[in-house]
N, C-alpha and C positions, 0 to 999 in steps of 0.2 A: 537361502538367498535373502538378502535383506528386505526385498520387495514385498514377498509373501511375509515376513515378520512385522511390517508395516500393516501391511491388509489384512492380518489377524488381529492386530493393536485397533484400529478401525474398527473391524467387525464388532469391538468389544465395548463401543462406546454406543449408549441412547441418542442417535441423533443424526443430522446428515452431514457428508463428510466429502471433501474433493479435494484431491491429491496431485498433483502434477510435479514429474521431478524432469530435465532432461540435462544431461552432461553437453555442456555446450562446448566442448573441445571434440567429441566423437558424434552428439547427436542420438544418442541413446538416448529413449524417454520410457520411462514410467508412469501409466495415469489410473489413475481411477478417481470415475465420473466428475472428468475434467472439464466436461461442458454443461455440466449443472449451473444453472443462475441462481448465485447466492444473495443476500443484502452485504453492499460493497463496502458497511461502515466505513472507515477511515481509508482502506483498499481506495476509492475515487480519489484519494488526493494524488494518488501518483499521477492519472494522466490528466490532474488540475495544471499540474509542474511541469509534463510535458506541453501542454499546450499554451501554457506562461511562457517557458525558454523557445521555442518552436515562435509564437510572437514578438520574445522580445530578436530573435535573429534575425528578421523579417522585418524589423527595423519600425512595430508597431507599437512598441512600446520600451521605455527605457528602467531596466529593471532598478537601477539607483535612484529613481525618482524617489522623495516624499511619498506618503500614503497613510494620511492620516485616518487616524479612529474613533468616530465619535462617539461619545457616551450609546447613542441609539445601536450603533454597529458590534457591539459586544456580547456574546453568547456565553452562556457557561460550558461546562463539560469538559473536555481536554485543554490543555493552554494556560500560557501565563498571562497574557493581555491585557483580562480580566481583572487581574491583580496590578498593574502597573501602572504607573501613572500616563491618566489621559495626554500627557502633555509631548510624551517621549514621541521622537521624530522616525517612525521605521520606515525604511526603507521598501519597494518591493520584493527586493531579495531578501531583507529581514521577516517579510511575513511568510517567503518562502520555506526559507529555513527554521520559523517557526511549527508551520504548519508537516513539515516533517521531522524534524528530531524530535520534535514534543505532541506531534496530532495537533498543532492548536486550530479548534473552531472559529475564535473571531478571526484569525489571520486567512483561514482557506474562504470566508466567505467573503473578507475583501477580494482579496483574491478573483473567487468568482464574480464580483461586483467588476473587479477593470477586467477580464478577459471577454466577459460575457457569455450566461452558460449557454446560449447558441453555439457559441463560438466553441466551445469543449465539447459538446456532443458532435459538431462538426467532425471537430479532429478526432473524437474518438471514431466516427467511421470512416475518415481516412485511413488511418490507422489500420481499419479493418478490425477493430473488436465491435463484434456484431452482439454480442451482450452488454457491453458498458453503454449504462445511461447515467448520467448525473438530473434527476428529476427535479431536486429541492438544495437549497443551501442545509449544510448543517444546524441543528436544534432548530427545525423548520416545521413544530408541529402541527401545526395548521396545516401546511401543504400536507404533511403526511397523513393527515384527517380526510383529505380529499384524493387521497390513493395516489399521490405520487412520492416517488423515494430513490434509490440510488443503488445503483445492482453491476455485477459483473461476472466473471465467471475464470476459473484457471484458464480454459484455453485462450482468455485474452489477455492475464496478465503473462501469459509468455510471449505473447504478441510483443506485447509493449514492452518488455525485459531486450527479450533478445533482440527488438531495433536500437536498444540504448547501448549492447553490448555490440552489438556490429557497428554501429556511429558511435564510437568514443568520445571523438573531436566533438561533434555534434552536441553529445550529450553529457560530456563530463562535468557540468556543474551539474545537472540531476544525480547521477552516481558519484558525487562526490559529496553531495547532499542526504544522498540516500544513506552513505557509509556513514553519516554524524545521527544515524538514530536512535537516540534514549533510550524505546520502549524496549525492552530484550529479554521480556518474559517469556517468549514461546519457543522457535527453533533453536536460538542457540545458547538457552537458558543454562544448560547444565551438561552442556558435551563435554567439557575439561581442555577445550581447543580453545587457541586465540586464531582469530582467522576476521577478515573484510567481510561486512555482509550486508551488500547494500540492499535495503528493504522495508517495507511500511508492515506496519500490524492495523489489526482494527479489533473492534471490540463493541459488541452490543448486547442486551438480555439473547441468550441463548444463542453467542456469535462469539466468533475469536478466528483470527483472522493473523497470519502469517505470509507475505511474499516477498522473494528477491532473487540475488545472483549470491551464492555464497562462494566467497574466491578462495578455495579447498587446494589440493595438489593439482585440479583441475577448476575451472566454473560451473558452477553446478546453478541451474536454476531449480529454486522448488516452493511451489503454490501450496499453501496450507489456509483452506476457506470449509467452514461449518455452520451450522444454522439449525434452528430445535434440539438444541442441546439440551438434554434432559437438566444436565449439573454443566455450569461456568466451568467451574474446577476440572471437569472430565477433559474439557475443551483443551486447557491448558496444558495438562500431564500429557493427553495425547502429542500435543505438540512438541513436548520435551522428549517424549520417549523416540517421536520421529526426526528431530534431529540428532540425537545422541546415535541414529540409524546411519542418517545419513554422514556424517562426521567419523564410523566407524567405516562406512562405505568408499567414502572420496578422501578422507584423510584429511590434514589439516599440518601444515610442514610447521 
């Protein structure tokens, strides 16, 4: 079975690992240690995005507004922003779509500058994911000098998947934003399938970080989150060896 060929590929790697697959046409799941709290690198921008459209529906904010960037508002690390000219006019659905095809940091922290991260931890336990916290803005090292940080866990990001895949309507600029993402180094790195897969990675020393809805012969949701990772690289191949699993499992028309 493919499950057990996953959880031997797992057992093989230095470090810790959380798995969470479930076929969301039949509701079959797959887990291992799916309610482990991981660090959420870039994993928090999804429910940044939910809690952005979720506000701007509610009529609190208007996502085509302006949203400028000051020289001060700029972080390094994932993102173009950084590189472009201060002058350019983005949008907030431009920092949206930044902050997910490309991870960009300065746009998720405007971002949480107009939501307000009260306001997202709110809706994350609306939501009902009782391990996402957003603690700091991203490249926040200070905060994270004084032990706060950003964390989640598999059994919340299917939380948060499978409300966006039962509210289509609702959420189809999120999953329609999720399907424009760049990074596609881990699950569907090297299956040999073209297939939709709306989803965020993340990525930190000793992190690699996979989640989404892969729209296969079926929707498959599946959580790919680790942490003390002996080797970066392990992180990674593992990742590739478990979608090339599940892409042999659920197929891909």
């Amino acid at each position: 079975m493919w499950f057990e060929k996953a959880k031997k590929l797992i057992s093989a790697v230095e470090g810790e690992v959380g798995f969470l697959v479930k076929n969301l046409a039949t509701g079959e799941t797959f887990a291992h240690n799916a309610d482990a709290v991981f660090p959420s690198a870039s994993i928090i921008k999804v429910p940044i995005l939910a809690a952005l459209l979720d506000a701007a529906a509610e009529g609190r904010l208007d996502i085509n507004a302006v949203s400028a960037v000051s020289p001060s508002d700029i972080v390094g690390g994932c993102g173009v922003i950084q590189i472009l000219s201060e002058k350019l006019p983005l949008t907030i659905l431009d920092h949206a779509t930044l902050m997910i095809a490309l991870s960009d940091n300065t746009a998720t922290n405007q971002l949480i500058s107009i939501i307000g991260m009260d306001n997202i931890n709110a809706k994350c336990r609306e939501l009902g994911l009782k391990d996402t916290v957003l603690g700091r803005k991203l490249m926040d090292f200070e905060a994270k000098k004084q032990g706060k940080d950003n964390f989640t866990s598999c059994a919340d990001m299917l939380i948060l998947f499978e409300k966006m895949h039962n509210n289509p309507e609702q959420y189809a600029l999120a999953l329609k934003l999720l399907k424009q993402q760049l990074l596609n180094d881990l699950l569907p790195a090297y299956t040999g399938f073209k297939f939709d897969f709306a989803h965020k990675t993340g990525e930190l020393g000793g992190v690699r970080h996979d989640v989404g809805i892969m729209y296969l012969d079926v929707p498959v949701f599946a959580a790919f989150l680790t942490k003390n990772l002996a080797k970066d690289l392990d992180g990674v191949r593992l990742a590739n060896d478990i979608g090339i699993l599940l892409c042999q499992e659920f197929k891909a028309s």
